[in-house]
C-alpha positions in Angstrom: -13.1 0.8 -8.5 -14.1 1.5 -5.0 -10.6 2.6 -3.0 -11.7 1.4 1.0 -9.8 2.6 4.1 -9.5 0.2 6.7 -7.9 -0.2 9.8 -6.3 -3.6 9.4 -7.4 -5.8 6.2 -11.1 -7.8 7.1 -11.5 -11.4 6.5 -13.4 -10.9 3.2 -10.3 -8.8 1.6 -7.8 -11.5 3.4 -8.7 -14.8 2.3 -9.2 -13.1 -1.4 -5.5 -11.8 -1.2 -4.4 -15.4 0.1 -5.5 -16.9 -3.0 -3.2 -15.2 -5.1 0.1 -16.7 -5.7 2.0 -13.2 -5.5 0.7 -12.2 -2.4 3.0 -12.4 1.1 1.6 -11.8 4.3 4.9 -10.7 5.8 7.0 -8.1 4.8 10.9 -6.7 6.3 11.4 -3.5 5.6 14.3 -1.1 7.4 12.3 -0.1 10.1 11.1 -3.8 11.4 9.2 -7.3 10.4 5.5 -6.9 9.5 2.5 -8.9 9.3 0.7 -6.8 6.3 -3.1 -8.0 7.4 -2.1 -6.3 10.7 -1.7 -2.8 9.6 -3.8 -0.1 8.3 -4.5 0.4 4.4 -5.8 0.9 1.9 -7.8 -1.8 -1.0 -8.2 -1.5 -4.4 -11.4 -3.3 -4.8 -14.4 -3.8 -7.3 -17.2 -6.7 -6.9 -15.4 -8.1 -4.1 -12.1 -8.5 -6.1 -8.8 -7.1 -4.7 -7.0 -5.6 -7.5 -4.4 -3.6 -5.0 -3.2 -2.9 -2.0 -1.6 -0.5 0.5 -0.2 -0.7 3.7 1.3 1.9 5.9 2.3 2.3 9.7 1.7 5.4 11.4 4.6 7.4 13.1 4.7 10.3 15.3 5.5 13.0 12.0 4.9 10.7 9.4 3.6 7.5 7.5 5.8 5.1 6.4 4.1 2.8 2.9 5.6 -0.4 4.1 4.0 -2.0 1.3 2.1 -1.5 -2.2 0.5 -4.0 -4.6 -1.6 -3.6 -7.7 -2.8 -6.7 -9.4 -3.8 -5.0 -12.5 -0.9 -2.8 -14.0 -0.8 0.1 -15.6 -4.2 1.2 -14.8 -3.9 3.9 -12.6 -4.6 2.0 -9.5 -1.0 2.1 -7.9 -1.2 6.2 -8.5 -4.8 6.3 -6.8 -3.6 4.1 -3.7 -0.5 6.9 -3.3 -3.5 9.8 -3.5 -5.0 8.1 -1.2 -2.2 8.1 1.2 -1.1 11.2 0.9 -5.0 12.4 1.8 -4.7 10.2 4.8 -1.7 11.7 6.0 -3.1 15.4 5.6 -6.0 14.2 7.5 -3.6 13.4 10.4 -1.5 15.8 9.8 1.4 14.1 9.2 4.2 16.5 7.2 6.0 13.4 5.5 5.3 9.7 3.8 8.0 7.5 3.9 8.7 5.0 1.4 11.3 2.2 1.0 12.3 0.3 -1.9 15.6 -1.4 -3.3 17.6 -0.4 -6.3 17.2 -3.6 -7.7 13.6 -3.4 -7.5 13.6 -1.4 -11.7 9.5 -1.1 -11.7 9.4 0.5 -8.0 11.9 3.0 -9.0 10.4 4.0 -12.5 6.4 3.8 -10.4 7.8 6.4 -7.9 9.7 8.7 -9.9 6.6 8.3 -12.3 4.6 9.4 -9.2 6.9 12.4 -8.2 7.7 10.5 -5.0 11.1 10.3 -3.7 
């Protein structure tokens, strides 16, 4: 599995996240409306298959995830996307990563607290 950094998703990685039925390219969050394919992220991806996803938005002391996917559960990939963030936002030196989720949302919860992230 090959983990790619890019600055907004590329056609190739967009029209193979539009044909999955799961997949929205907007998302509301707290801090405003997003168009995902717009923002920076990261892609889980292996012989031009996306099996995940995460996007972010850069602020002054820190990233906000706006927005992680993995296709494939419970294979480590939702746990490699975060390391992956977090290297990012060292890189940048950014002293915080921001991440929103509701309390309805059980598997977010349990994935973050799994993760140490709160």
């Amino acid at each position: 599995m090959e983990y790619k950094e890019c600055k907004k998703i590329d056609s190739l990685i967009y029209s193979s996240l539009l044909e999955r039925e799961d997949y929205d390219n907007e998302m509301v969050v707290s801090t405003g409306r997003y168009t995902l394919s717009e923002l920076p992220c990261v892609v889980a991806i292996k012989n031009n298959n996306v099996f995940g996803l995460l996007t972010y938005q850069i602020y002054d002391d820190y990233l906000e995830i706006i927005s992680i996917d993995s296709f494939l559960e419970n294979k480590g990939i939702g746990s490699e996307l975060l390391k992956k963030i977090e290297t990012i936002a060292l890189d940048l030196n950014k002293k915080m990563i921001k991440v929103i989720t509701t309390n309805e949302n059980i598997k977010a919860l349990y994935f973050y607290q799994k993760t140490n992230i709160e």
